[in-house]
DRENNULUM-198854 format. One line per 2 residues: number of its first residue (from 1); for each residue z, y, x of N, C-alpha, C, CB. Coordinates in steps of 0.05 Angstrom, whole numbers, plus 5000, padded with zeros to 4 digits. Glycine has a CB too. Layout:
NUM> Z,Y,X,Z,Y,X,Z,Y,X,Z,Y,X ~ ...
# end
This chain:
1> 3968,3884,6319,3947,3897,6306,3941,3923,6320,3954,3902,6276 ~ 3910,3925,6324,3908,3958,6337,3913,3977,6317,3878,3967,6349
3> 3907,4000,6334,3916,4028,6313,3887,4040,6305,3939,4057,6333 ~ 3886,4055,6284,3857,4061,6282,3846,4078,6299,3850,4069,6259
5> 3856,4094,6317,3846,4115,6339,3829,4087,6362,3881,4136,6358 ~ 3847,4072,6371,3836,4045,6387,3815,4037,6371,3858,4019,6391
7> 3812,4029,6344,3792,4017,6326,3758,4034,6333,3805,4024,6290 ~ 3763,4050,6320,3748,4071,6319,3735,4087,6344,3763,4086,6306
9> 3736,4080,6362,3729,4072,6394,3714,4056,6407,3745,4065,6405 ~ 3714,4041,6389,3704,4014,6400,3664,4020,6388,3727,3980,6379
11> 3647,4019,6407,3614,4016,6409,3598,4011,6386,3607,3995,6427 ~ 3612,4000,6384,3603,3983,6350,3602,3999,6326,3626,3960,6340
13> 3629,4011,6323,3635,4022,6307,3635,4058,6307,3654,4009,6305 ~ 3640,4065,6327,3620,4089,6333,3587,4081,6329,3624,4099,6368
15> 3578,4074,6324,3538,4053,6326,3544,4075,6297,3528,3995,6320 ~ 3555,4066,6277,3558,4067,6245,3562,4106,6245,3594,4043,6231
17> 3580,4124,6251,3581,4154,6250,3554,4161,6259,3605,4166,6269 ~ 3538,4154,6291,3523,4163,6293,3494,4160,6281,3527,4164,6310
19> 3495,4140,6268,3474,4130,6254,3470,4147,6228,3478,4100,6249 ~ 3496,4155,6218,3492,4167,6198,3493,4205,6208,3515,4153,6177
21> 3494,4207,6230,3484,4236,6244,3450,4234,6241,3496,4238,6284 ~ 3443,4212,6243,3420,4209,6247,3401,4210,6224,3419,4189,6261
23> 3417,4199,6201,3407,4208,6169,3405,4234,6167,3427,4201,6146 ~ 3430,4247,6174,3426,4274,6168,3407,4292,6175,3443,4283,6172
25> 3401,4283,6201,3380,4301,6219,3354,4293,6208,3379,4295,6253 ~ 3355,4266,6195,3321,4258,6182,3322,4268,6158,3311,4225,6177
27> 3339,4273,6141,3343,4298,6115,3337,4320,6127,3373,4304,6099 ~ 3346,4334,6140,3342,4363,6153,3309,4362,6161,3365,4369,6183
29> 3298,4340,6163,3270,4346,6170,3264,4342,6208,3263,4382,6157 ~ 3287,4338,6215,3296,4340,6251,3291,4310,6254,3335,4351,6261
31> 3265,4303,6259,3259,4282,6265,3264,4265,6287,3244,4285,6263 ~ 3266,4280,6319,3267,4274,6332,3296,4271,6336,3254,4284,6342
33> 3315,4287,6334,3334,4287,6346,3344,4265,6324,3347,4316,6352 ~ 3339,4259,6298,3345,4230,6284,3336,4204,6302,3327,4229,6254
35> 3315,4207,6312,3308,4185,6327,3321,4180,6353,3282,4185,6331 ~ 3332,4210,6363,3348,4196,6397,3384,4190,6377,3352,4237,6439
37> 3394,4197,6350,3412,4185,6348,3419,4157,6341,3419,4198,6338 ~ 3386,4151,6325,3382,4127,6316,3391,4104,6342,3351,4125,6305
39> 3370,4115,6360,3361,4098,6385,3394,4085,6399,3343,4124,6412 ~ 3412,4116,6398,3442,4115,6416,3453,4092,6392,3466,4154,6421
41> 3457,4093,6369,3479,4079,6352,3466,4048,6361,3479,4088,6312 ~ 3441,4044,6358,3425,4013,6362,3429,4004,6391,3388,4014,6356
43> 3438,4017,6413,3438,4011,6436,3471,4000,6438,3427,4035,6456 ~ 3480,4017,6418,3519,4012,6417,3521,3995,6396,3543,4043,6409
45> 3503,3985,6385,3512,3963,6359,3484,3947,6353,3523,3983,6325 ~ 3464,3938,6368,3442,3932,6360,3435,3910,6336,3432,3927,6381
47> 3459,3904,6323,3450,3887,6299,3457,3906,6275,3466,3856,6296 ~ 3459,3936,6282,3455,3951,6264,3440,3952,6248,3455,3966,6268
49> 3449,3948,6212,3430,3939,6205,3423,3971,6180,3436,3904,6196 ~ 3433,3991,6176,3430,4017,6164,3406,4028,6170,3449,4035,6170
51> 3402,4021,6194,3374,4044,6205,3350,4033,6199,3371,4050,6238 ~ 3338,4049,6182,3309,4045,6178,3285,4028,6195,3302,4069,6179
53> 3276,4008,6190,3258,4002,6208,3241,4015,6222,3248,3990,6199 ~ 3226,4028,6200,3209,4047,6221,3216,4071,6238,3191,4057,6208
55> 3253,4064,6238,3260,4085,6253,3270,4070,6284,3285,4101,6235 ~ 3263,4044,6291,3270,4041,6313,3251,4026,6328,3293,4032,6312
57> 3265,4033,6352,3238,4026,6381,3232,3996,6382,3251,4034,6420
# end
């Protein structure tokens, strides 16, 4: 079994923290910089399915 430091590493699952960086910045009104985090989590997990439609390319 891995350890969760190895887990938690893995593209995929980093996709999920930054996605939700990316909420935060679209609460804050920081549109853009929600959309280049949106963009990074969907490129590292693209069957991400949290992110808003009309938030991706």
């Amino acid at each position: 079994m891995e350890s969760i430091d190895v887990w938690q590493k893995r593209p995929h699952i980093q996709a999920y923290t930054i996605a939700d960086m990316g909420n935060e910045k679209r609460e804050e009104g920081r549109y853009r910089q929600a959309i280049e985090h949106y963009n990074t989590a969907l490129y590292l997990n693209p069957h991400l399915a949290d992110i808003p439609e009309s938030h991706r390319n």
